[in-house]
C-alpha positions in Angstrom: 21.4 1.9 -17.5 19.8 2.2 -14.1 19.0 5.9 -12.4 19.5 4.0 -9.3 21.4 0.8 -8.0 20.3 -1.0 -4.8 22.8 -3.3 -3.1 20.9 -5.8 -1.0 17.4 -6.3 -0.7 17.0 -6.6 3.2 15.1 -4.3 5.6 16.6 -0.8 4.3 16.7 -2.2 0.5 13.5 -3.3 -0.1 11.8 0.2 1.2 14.3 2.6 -0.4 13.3 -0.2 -4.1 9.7 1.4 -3.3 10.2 4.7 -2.5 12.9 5.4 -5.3 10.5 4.0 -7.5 7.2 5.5 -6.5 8.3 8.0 -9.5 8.1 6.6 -12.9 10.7 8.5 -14.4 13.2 7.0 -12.2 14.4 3.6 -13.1 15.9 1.5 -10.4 17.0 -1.9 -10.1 17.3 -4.1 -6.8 20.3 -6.5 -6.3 20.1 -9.6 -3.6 22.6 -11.9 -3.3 19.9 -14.6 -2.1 16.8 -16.1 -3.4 13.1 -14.8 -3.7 11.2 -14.9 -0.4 8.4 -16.6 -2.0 8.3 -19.6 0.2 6.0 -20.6 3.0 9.3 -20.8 5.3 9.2 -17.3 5.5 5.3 -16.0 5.2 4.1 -19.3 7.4 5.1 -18.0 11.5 5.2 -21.2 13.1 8.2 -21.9 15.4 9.5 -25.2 13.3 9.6 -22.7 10.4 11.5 -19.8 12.3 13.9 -22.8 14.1 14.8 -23.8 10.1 15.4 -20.0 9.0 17.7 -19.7 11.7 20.0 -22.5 10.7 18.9 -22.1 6.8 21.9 -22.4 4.0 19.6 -21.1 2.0 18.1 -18.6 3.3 20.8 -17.7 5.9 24.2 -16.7 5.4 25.0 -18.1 8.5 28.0 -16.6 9.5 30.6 -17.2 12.3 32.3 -14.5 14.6 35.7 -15.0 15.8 35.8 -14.6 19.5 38.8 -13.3 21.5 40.5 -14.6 24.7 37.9 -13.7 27.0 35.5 -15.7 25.8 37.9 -18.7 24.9 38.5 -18.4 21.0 34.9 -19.9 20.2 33.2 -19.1 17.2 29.8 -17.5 17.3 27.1 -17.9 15.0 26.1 -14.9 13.8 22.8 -15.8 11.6 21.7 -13.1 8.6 19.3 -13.1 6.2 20.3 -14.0 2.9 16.6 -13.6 1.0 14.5 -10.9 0.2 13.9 -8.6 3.0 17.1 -9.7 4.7 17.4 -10.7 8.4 13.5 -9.5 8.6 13.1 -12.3 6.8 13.6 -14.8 9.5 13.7 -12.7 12.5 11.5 -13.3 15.9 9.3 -10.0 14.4 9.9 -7.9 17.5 9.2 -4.3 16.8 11.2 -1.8 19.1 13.1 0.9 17.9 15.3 2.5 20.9 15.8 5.0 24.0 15.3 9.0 23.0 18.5 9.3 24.3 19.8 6.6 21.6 18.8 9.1 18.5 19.5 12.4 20.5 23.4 10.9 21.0 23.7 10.4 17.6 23.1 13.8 16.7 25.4 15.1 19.4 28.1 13.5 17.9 28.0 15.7 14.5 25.0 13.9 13.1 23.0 17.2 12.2 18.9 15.9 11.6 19.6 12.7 13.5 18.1 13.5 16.7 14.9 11.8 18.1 12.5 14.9 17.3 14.0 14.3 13.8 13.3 10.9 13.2 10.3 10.1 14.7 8.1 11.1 11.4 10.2 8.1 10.1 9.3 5.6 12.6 6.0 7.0 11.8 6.1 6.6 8.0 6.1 3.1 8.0 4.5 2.1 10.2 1.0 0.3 10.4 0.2 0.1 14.0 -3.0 -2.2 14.6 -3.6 -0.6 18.0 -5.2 3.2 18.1 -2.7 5.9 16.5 -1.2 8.5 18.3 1.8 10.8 18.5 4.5 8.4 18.6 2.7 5.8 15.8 0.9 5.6 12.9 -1.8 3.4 10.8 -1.3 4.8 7.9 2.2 3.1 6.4 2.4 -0.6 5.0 4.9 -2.2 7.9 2.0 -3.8 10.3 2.5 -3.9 14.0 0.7 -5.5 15.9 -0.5 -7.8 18.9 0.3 -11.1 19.4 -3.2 -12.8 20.0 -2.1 -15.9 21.6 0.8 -16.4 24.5 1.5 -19.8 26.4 1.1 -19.5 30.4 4.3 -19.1 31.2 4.7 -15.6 29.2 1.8 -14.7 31.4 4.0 -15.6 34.3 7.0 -13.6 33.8 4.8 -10.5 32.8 3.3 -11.0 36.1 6.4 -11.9 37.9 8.5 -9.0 36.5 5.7 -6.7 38.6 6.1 -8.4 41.5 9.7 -7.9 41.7 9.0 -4.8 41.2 10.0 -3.9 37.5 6.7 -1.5 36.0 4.7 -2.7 33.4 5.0 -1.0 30.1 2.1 -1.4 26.9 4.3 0.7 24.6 7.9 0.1 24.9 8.0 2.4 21.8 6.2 5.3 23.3 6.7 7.8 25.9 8.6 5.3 28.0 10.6 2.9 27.7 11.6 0.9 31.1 9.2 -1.8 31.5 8.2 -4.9 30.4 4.5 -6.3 28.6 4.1 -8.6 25.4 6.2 -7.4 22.6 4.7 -5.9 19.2 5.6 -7.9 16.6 5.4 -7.7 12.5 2.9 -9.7 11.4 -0.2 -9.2 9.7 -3.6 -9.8 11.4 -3.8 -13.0 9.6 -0.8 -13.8 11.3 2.1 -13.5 8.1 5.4 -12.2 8.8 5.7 -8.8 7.9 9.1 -8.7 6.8 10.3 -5.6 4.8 10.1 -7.7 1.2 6.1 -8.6 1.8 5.5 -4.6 3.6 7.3 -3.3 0.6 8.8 -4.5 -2.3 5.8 -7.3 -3.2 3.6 -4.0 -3.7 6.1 -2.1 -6.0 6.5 -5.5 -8.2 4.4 -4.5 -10.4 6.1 -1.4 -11.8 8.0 -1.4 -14.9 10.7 1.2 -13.8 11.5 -1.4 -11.0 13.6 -4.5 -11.7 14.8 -7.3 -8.7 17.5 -9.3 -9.4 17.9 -12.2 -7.0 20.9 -14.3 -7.0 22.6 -11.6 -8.0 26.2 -11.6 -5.7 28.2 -8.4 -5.9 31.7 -8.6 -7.0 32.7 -4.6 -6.5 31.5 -1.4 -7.2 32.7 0.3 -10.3 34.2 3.6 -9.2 35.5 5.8 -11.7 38.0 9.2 -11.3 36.0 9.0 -7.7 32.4 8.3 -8.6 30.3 5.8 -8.6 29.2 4.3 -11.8 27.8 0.8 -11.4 28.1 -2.7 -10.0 29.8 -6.0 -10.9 28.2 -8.9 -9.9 28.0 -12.6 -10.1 24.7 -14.5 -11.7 24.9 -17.0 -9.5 21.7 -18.9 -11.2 24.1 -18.9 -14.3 27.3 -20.3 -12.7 28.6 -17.4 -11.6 28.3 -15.2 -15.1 29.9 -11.9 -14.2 28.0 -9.1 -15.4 28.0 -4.9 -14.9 25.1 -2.5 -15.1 25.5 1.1 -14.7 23.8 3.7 -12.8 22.8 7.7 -13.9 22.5 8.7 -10.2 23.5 7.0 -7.5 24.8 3.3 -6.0 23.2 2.7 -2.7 24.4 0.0 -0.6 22.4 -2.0 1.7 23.8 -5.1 2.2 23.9 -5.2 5.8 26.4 -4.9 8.4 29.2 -7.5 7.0 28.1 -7.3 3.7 28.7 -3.5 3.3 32.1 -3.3 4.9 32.9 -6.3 2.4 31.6 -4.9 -0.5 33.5 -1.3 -0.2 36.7 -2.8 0.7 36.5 -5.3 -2.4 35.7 -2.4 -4.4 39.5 -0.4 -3.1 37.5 1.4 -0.3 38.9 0.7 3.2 41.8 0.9 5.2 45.0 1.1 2.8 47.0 -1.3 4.5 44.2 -3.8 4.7 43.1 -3.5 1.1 47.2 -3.8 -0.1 47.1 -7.5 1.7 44.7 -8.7 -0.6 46.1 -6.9 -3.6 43.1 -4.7 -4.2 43.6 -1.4 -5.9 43.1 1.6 -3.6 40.1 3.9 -4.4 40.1 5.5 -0.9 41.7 5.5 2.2 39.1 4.8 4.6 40.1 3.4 8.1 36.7 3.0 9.4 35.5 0.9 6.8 34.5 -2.8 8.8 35.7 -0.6 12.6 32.8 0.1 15.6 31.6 -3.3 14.8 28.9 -3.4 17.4 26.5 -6.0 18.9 24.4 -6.6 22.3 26.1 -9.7 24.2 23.5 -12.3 25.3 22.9 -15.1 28.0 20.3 -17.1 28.1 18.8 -18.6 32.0 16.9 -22.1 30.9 14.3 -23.6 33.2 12.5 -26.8 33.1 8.7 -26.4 33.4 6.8 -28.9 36.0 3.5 -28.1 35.0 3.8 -28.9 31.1 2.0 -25.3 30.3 5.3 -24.5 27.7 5.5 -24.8 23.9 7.4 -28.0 23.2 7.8 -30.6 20.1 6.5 -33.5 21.6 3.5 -34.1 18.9 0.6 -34.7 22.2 -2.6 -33.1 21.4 -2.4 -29.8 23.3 0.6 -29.3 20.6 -0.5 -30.6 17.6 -3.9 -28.5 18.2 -1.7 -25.2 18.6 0.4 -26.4 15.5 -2.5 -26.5 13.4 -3.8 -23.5 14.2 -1.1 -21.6 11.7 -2.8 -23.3 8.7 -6.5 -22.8 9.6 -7.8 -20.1 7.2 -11.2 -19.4 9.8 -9.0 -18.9 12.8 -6.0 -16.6 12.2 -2.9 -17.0 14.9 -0.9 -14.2 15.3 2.3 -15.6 17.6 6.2 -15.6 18.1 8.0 -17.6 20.9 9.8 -14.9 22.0 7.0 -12.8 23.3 7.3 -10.7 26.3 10.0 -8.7 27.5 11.2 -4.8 27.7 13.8 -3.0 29.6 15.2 -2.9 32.9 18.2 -1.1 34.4 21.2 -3.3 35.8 21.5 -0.6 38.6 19.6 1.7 40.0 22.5 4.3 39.6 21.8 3.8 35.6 20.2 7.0 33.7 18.5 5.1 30.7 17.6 1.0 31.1 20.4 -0.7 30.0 19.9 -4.0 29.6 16.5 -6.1 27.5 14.9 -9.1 28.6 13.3 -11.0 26.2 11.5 -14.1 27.5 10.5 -17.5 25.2 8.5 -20.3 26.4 10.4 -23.0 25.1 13.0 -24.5 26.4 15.9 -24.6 23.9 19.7 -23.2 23.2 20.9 -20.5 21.4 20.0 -20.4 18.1 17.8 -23.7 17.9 21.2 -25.6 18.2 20.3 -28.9 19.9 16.7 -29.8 18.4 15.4 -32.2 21.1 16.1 -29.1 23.7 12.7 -28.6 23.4 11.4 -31.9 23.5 10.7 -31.0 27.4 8.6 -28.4 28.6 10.8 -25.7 29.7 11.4 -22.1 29.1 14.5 -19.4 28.6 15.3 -16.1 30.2 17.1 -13.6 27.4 19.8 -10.9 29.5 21.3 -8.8 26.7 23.2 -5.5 27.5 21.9 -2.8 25.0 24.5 -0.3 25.4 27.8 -1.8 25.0 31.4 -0.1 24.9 33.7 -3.0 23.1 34.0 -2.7 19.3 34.6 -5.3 16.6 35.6 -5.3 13.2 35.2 -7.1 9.8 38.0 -7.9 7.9 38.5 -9.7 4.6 39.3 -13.3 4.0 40.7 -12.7 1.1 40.2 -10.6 -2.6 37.4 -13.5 -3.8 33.9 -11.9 -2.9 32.0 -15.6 -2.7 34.9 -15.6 0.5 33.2 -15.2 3.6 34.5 -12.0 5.6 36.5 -12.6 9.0 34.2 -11.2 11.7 36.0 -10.6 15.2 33.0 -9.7 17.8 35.5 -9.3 20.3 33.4 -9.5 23.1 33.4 -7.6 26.4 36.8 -6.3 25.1 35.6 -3.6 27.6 33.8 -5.4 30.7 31.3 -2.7 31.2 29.1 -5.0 29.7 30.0 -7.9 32.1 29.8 -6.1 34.6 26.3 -5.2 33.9 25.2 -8.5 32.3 26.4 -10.3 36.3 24.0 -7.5 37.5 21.3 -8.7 35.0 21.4 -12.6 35.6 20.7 -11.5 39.4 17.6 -9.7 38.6 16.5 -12.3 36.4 16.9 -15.0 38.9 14.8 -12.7 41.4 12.3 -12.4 38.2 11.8 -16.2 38.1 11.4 -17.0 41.8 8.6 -14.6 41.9 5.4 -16.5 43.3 3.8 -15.8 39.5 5.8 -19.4 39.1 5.4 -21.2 42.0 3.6 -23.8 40.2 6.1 -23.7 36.6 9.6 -23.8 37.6 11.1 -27.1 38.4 14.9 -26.4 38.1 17.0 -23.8 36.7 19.1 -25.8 34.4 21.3 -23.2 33.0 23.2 -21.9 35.0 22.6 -24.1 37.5 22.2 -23.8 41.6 26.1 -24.5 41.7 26.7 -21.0 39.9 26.2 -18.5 42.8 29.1 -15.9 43.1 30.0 -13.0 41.2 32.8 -15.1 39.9 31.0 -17.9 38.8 28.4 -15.9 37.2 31.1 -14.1 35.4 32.2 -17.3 34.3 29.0 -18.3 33.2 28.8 -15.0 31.0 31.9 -15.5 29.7 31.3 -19.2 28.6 27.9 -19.0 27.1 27.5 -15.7 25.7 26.0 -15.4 22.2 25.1 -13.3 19.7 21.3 -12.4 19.8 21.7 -10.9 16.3 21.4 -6.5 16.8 24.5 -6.2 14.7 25.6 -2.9 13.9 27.8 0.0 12.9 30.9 -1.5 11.1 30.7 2.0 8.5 29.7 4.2 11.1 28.3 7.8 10.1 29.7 10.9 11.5 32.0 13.5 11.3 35.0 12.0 12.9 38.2 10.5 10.9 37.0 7.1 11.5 33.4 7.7 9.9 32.5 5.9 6.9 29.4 8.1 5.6 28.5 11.8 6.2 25.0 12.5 8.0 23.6 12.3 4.6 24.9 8.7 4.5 27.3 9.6 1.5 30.3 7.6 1.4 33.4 10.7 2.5 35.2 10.8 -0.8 33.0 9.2 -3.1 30.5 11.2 -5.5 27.3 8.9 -5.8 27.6 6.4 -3.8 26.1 6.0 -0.4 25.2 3.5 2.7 22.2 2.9 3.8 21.4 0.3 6.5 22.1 -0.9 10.2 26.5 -0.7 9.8 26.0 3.2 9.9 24.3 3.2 13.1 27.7 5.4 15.1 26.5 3.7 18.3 23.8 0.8 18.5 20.5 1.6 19.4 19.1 -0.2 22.7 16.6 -2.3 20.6 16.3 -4.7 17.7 17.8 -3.7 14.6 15.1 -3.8 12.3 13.1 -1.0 13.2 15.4 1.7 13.3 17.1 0.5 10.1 13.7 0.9 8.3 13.6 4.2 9.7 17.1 5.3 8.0 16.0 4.1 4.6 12.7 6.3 5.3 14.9 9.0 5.9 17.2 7.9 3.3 14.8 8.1 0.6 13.6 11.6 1.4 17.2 12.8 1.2 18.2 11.1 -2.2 14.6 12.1 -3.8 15.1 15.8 -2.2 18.5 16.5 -3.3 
């Protein structure tokens, strides 16, 4: 028997494993569905490396979104981390965490202690910022931040080119403000090795004999009995699927990410009664919200084709294969990630808070690595992503059968205040790139194209090529509401012992990356479950 039971070892799992067990007396044990993240593909940052993560079938679940009418019916690829320390694991490493106003709305929506002022200290916890401390960051945590210490010229370019349109430059999207644009902060170490949440915090806490990891290990349900939680049943998937049960004294935390979660509860009779009686699965509790405010930032990428050769490409010529090598030289440490530069911007001028993030890559590919010889030719791609959308999702099941991969509907710009925005966006990115900063750089805008002018065709465009860019959130959403999955304390309504704990009980997404602020709630996490 375990005192405490940790679904998923991703970003939130792996810190909540080390601060559960920082007390001996409290015995806790780690579940992940994947494999060990003891493998060069992850600690090694070199773009081949992240381009094979992101289409990994082992170390991705790789998941496909159903789209709706809007966006034609296709399937998007909605990539997740199936390893230890989760998506972190073979993310781009950008560290941002969010508006004020993000943290502040959460807490005006019922969310008592959710409020910026409340959760900064967690930010703060964490965190292992490589530049000076001060009141919004601190050195003293085991998550490093840092600066890149290498960028290609074009990055240079758009940093400069965003100024001369106009847009401010911003050091410290994570500070006092956050419109602007610089070089992103990334997680890596300063001898340039991802810092996902499994090397920041669970390789340290190995070593303790109250703490065991079990990889492989594929949760079938949670064992609820007379309304509380009482263990897990999983599948041993290194020994063909063995089902086996351990118990817990204390509590059942899930963290296994926003489709995961959702999955896991409704498999285990939490969830919407009419859902769960399709499948045949014995209702624990009538939950509607369970899988609902499925939430993610709709992106679009503008490609360019690069005349003077200064981009990061695959062709093995010596300026490449010189940069290449520089990942495995032990005297010269590269600390790097393609998508380097970027910040916020607001679509209009009428906007409160920036609402939509560009992030800029010097290499000209698709989404998600798709067509490998994309980057055979110098080139380089222009993220728009809105950050504050208003259409919601939902994850459903596929069936009763946990190995089943959930159906995910992303439902994109369901509500086209997002479109409407994103149009706005691809102008101001346009403007961006024909800034003089690369007068001597941009050939041709191959994507969209100079045949895509109008507010209709642009539309179009959106419409057609919009993609995931992987800030996936809020499917059991916390709150106070009837549709709320998890009290402000992240406890699951109806439930003794068992709570959530990751990015699906974010109530509305935060205008950043994911894996900042869902660190933060397992900080804050931990101090509630310890405390109580």
């Amino acid at each position: 028997m375990y005192d405490y039971i940790i679904i998923g070892g991703g970003s939130a799992g792996c810190l909540l494993a080390n601060r559960l067990s920082a007390n001996p007396k409290n015995k806790v044990c780690l579940l992940e569905a994947g494999p060990s993240d003891n493998t060069h593909w992850i600690h090694n940052c070199n773009p081949i490396n992240m381009l094979y993560l992101m289409n990994s079938k082992k170390y991705n679940w790789r998941n496909y979104a159903e789209g709706n009418a809007k966006t034609g019916k296709r399937k998007f690829y909605w990539p997740r981390g199936k390893t230890l320390g989760g998506s972190s694991a073979i993310n781009a490493m950008i560290y941002t965490r969010g508006h004020r106003s993000d943290f502040d709305h959460w807490a005006a929506l019922g969310n008592t202690g959710w409020d910026y002022d409340s959760i900064l200290p967690y930010f703060k916890k964490s965190q292992k910022q490589h530049r000076k401390p001060d009141f919004f960051h601190s050195n003293e945590g085991e998550m490093d931040v840092i600066d890149p210490n290498f960028h290609f010229a074009p990055s240079y370019a758009f940093v400069k080119a965003c100024q001369e349109a106009g847009i401010p430059k911003n050091s410290d999207i994570n500070g006092e403000k956050y419109e602007g644009v610089d070089f992103f902060q990334i997680n890596q170490t300063k001898e340039g090795k991802r810092c996902h949440s499994a090397a920041s915090f669970l390789t340290p806490a190995l070593s303790r004999k109250n703490l065991t990891v079990l990889t492989y290990a594929q949760v079938n349900k949670i064992i609820i009995e007379n309304g509380e939680a009482k263990g897990v049943e999983y599948f041993d998937l290194k020994k063909g699927k063995t089902l086996k049960t351990i118990t817990a004294n204390k509590e059942v935390i899930l963290s296994a990410g926003v489709i995961n979660s959702p999955q896991i509860l409704m498999l285990s009779g939490i969830g919407k009664a009419s859902e769960l009686a399709k499948h045949n699965i014995p209702l624990v509790k009538d939950l509607p919200g369970v899988g609902e405010n499925l939430q993610d930032h709709p992106d679009v990428i503008i490609r360019c084709s690069d005349k003077s050769n200064s981009s990061l490409t695959t062709v093995p010529k010596p300026s490449m294969l010189k940069f290449f090598a520089r990942f495995y030289r032990k005297s010269e440490h590269i600390v790097f990630t393609p998508t380097d530069a970027g910040g916020y911007i607001k679509s209009d001028a009428s906007v409160a808070v920036p609402d939509l993030q560009l992030q800029f890559a010097p290499i000209r590919m698709f989404p998600h690595g798709t067509k490998p010889l994309t980057p055979s030719k110098a080139g380089f791609v222009l993220h728009v992503c809105h950050m504050r959308p208003k259409s919601r999702g939902n994850i459903k099941l596929k069936s009763n059968n946990p190995l089943d991969a959930p159906i995910i509907n992303a439902n994109y710009f369901d509500n086209e205040f997002e479109l409407d925005a994103l149009v706005k966006g691809v102008k101001i990115a346009r403007e961006i790139l024909s800034q003089p900063a690369f007068s001597t750089m941009l050939k041709e805008e191959e994507m969209p194209g100079k045949n895509v002018v109008s507010d209709k065709e642009i539309r179009q465009f959106i419409l057609d090529r919009v993609e995931s860019v992987y800030h996936t959130a809020g499917s059991c959403k916390m709150g106070v509401d009837d549709m709320a999955v998890v009290d402000p304390e992240l406890k699951v309504y109806g439930i003794k012992n068992l709570r959530v704990v990751d990015s699906s009980i974010f109530p509305t997404i935060t205008g950043s990356n994911i894996h900042a602020p869902t660190v933060m709630i397992a900080e804050k996490a931990a101090d509630m479950i310890l405390n109580q």
